[in-house]
N, C-alpha and C positions, 0 to 999 in steps of 0.2 A: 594548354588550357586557355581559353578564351573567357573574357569579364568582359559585362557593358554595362553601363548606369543608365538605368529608365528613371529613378528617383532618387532626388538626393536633400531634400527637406526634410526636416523636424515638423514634428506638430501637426499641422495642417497645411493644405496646397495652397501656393502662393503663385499665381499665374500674374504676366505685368512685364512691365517695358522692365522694370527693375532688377526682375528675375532671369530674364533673356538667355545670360550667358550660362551660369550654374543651374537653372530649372528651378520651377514651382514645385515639381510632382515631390509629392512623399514617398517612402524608403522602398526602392526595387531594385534589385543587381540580377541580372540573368549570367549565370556560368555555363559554358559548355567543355565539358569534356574532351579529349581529341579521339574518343567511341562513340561519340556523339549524346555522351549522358547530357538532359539539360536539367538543373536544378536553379530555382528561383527564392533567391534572398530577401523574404518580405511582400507582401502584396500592397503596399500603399501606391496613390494613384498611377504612380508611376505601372504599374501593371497593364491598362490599359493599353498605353501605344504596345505596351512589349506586346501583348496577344495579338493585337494588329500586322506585327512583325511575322509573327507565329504562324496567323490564318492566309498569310499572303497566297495567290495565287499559287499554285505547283508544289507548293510543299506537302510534306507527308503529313498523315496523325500526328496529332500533338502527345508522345506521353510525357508527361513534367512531374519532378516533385518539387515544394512549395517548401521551406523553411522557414517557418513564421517564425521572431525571434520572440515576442509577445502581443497579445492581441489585441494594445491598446489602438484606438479608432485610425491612427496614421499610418496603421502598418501592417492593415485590412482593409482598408476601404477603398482598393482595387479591383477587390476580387470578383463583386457583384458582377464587376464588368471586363470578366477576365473569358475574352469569347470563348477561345479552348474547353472551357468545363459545357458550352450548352451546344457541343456535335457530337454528336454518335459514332460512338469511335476512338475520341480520344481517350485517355484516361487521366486524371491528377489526383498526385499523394498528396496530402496537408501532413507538414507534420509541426507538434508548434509543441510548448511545454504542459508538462501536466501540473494543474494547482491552479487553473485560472475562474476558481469559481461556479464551475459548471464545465462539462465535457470540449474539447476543441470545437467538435460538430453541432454543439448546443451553440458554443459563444458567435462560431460563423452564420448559424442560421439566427441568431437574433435578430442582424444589420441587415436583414432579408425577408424579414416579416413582413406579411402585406401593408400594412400601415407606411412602412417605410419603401418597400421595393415590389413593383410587378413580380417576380418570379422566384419563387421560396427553393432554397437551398436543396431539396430532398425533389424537386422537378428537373433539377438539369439533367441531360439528358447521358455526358461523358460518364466514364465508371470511376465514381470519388470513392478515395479510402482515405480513411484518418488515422493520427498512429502521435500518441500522447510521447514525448520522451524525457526521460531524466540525464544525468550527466553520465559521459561515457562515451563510449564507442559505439557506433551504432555506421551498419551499411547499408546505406540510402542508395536505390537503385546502380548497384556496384560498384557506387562509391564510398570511401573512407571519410566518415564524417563524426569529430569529435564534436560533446557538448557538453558546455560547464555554465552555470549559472551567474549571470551579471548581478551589481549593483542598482538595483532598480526596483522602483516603489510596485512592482509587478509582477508578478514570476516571469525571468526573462531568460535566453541562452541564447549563450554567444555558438558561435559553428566554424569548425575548423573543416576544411574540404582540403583533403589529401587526396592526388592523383596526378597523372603523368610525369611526375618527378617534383611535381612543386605543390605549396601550402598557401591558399585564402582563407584566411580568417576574418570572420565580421562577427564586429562586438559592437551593436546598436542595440538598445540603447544602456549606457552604464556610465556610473560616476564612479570619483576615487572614494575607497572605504578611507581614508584619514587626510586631516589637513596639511600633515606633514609625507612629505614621499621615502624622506632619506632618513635612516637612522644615525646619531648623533654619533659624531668619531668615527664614522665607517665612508669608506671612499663612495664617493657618490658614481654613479653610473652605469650596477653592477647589480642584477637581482636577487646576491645575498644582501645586498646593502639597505633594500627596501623597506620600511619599518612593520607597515601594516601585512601580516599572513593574507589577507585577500588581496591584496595589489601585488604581493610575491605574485600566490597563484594565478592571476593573472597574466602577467609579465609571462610567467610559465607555458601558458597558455599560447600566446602569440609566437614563442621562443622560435629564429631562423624560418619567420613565414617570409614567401616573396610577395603576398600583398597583403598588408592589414588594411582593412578596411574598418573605422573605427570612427565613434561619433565624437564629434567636438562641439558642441551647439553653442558653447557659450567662450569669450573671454575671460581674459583670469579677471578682471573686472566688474564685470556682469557673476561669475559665481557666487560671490557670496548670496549673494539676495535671493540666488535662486535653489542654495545648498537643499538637498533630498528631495530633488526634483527628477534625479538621474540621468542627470548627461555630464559631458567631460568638458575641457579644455583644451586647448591645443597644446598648450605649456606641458599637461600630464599626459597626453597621448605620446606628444615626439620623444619627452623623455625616457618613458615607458620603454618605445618602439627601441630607443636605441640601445637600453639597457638589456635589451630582449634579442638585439643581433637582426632587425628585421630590417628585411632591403628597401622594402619603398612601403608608403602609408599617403593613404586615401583618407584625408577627413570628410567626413558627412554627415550627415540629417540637421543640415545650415538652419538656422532659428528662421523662423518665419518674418522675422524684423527685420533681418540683414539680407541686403541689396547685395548688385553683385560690387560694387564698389566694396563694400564691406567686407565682404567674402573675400574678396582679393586683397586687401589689409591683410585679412587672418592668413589668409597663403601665403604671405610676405615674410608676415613677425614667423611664422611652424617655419619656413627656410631657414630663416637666420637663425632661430635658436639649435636647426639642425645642424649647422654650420660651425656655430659657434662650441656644440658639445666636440667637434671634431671627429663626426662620423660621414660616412658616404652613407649616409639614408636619405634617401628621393622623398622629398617632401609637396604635396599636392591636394587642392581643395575639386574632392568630386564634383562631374558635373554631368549633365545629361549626355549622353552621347556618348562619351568618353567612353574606348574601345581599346582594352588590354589583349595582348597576347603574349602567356608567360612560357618562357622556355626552361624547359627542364635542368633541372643540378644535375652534376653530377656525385655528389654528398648529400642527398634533399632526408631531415633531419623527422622522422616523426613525433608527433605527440604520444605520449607516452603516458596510461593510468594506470594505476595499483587494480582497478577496478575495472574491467573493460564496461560494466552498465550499471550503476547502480541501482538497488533492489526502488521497486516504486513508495513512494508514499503513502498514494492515494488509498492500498491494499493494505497498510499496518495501520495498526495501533500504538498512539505513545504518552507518554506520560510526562507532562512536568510541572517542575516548580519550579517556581516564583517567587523572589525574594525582593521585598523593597518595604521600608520602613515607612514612606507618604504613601499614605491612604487612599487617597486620588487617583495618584499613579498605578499602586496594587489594584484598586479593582476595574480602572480601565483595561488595563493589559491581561490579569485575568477574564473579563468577558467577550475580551477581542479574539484569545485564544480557544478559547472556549466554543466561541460562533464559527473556528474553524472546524472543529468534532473532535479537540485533543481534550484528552483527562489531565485537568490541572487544577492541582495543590497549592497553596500559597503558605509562605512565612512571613516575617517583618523582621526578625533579628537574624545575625548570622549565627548564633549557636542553637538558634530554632531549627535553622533550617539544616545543618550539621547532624541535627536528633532527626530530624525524617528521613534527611539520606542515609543513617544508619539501619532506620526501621524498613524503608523500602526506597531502594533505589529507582531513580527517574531515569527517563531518556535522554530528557535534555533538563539544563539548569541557565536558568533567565533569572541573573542578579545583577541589584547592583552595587555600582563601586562603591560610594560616599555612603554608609549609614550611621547609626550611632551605633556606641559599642565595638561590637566587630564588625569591621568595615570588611567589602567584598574582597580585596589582595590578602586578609587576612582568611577570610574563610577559605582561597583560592590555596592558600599553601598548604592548610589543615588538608582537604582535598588533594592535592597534588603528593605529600608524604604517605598516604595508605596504596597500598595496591589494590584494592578494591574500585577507590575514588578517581585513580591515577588517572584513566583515560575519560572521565565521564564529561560531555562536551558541555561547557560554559558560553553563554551569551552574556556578555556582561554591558549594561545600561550605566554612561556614562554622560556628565557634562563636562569632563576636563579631557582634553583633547590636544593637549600640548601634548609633544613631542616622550618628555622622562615621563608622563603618564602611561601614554599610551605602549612603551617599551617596558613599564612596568608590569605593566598588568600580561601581557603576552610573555615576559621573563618569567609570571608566576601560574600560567599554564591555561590563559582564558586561550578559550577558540575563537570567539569573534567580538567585533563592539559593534554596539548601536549608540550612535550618541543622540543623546537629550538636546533640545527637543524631537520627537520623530514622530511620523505618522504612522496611523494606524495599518498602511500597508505595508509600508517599510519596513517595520517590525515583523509583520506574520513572512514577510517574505525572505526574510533572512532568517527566520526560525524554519521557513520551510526547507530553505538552500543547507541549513547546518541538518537537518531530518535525515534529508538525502543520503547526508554522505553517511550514516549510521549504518553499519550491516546488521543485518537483523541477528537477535538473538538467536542464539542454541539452545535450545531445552535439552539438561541432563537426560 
């Protein structure tokens, strides 16, 4: 299998003497198959030279499929200019996540509307198909492509590409779900050891790939400031990576502030800390140009789900409550949920809300931890003790974020956290990621 970076920026494109070595362009990775499948990792500017690549003299029809990870403006705003889609002839799949507010082929053609672009998405001339997906298995032009939903204020999905013997994974863009990585008294290193269920499942995710490809935009310095922004560290990538058994790791979608001087700092400290955990993982800051050829295991380890696709969202209906005793809080988060087309109920105490789950069960439950009275770990065990309640998925809204918190609350059966403060898409998007994994009901 073949890997090359046409973009390796965060944000927006940064062209400049500064940028020289690692590239301005935003987020493109082109894979080829050794069948010659070619499948393309994001459409940010970086797109451009790649199609230039593409339409070179002598080559054949371009057929490509397009894995958009999500459709915020750096990692689409390639594609306008992505020649392949306007010759007769070729064809390209888009395939990107479902939840982004409006259909894939809606959100492509917005950035394409006369106002903004000569020639409107629905004139090119190639034969485009669009294909929304959820977490799962899914075979993207015969190849093996896992997809599981990122950390990110967007609906985002990371892609695992299995073939020829070996595994790339790109996970752009996503942060860690907790402050803390290791849980307390457990050996550090090791993906049972991990505190938060989303950075297991994650870790999970990457598990014996030979190339992560994985975003770091920020120092452990610069995170705080920038927390529920959605991007990583390099501190939380390598650890991850190592914890995960993965041979080499590419950081990328480099902040648009950082020079290549900087860049090469942060490739500096990701070696040494690799170093320092005492692993053989190849530690390295993408960059333009930059041309993998991975050769095949002979043990090459799949990803594995209980679920090869799960059922779509966008086609159910679901139900929740809402529990939080400030008023504020309660009816923001109910009108936010609400604006996305879910039926939701609200409580203020936890035995309030105890009396509705008994009268009619919900799909999901968005509480939180700190109330008066009975606080959320208490309603969570009430909950947890019926068989009725046992499995019913929990979003629990939280500002304590230490370490015996947050292993509290997942030793008393929450399925995910949000913590306080958070945005309003950060919320609908991890209520939509917990949806997902929901198999739809049986009716008797």
């Amino acid at each position: 299998m073949k890997v090359r970076f046409w973009g390796t920026r965060g944000s927006i494109a940064t062209p400049g003497r500064g940028t020289n070595h690692f590239g301005g362009n935003t987020s493109c990775v082109e894979v080829t198959t050794a069948s010659g499948e070619l499948l393309i990792l994001d459409c940010g500017t970086g797109a451009r030279p790649l199609a230039g690549a593409l339409m070179a003299p002598g080559r054949r029809p371009v057929h490509t499929n397009i894995l958009i990870g999500h459709t915020h403006w750096d990692h689409i705003q390639g594609f306008p200019f992505f020649i392949p889609a306007f010759v007769l002839g070729n064809s390209v799949a888009i395939h990107g996540p479902q939840g982004s507010r409006g259909s894939l082929h809606e959100v492509l053609a917005g950035q394409m509307q006369f106002p903004y672009f000569p020639v409107e998405l629905d004139q090119l001339p190639a034969a485009m198909t669009y294909h929304e997906l959820t977490e799962g298995i899914h075979t993207i032009g015969g190849t093996r492509v896992a997809a599981q939903f990122l950390n990110h204020p967007a609906m985002t999905l990371g892609y695992r590409i299995e073939a020829d013997g070996v595994a790339v994974v790109y996970l752009v863009d996503h942060e860690p779900f907790s402050d803390d990585l290791w849980r307390a008294g457990a050996e550090p290193g090791r993906i049972e050891s991990i505190l938060h269920e989303g950075d297991r499942r994650h870790a999970r995710f990457m598990a014996d790939a030979d190339l992560l490809i994985h975003d770091a935009q920020y120092t452990p310095a610069e995170y705080p400031a920038k927390k529920t922004w959605g991007h990583s560290t390099y501190e939380y990538v390598v650890q991850m990576a190592a914890a995960a058994g993965v041979r080499r790791v590419a950081l990328t979608h480099h902040d648009p502030s950082h020079n290549d001087e900087f860049v090469a700092d942060i490739e500096s400290k990701a070696r040494a800390l690799g170093r320092e955990l005492g692993t053989d993982l190849e530690v390295f800051c993408a960059y333009e140009g930059c041309e993998l050829l991975l050769e095949p295991r002979s043990a090459s380890k799949p990803f594995l789900s209980a679920d090869p696709v799960q059922a779509s969202v966008a086609q159910r209906k679901f139900d929740i409550l809402v529990v939080d005793d400030h008023p504020d809080t309660l009816t923001l988060i109910v009108r936010a949920l609400q604006e996305e087309q879910y039926s939701v109920t609200n409580a203020t105490t936890g035995a309030e809300a105890l009396r509705m789950i008994d009268a009619r069960m919900p799909d999901l439950l968005v509480l939180d931890y700190k109330m008066s009275g009975m606080d959320g770990l208490e309603v969570m065990k009430t909950l947890r003790a019926k068989p009725d309640t046992h499995h019913l998925p929990v979003l629990m809204l939280t500002a304590m974020t230490d370490e015996p918190s947050t292993r509290a609350g997942f030793d008393a059966g929450v399925t995910d956290y949000v913590t306080k403060p958070f945005s309003i898409p950060q919320l609908t998007s991890r209520v939509r990621a917990c949806l997902a994994r929901i198999q739809p009901r049986v009716l008797a």
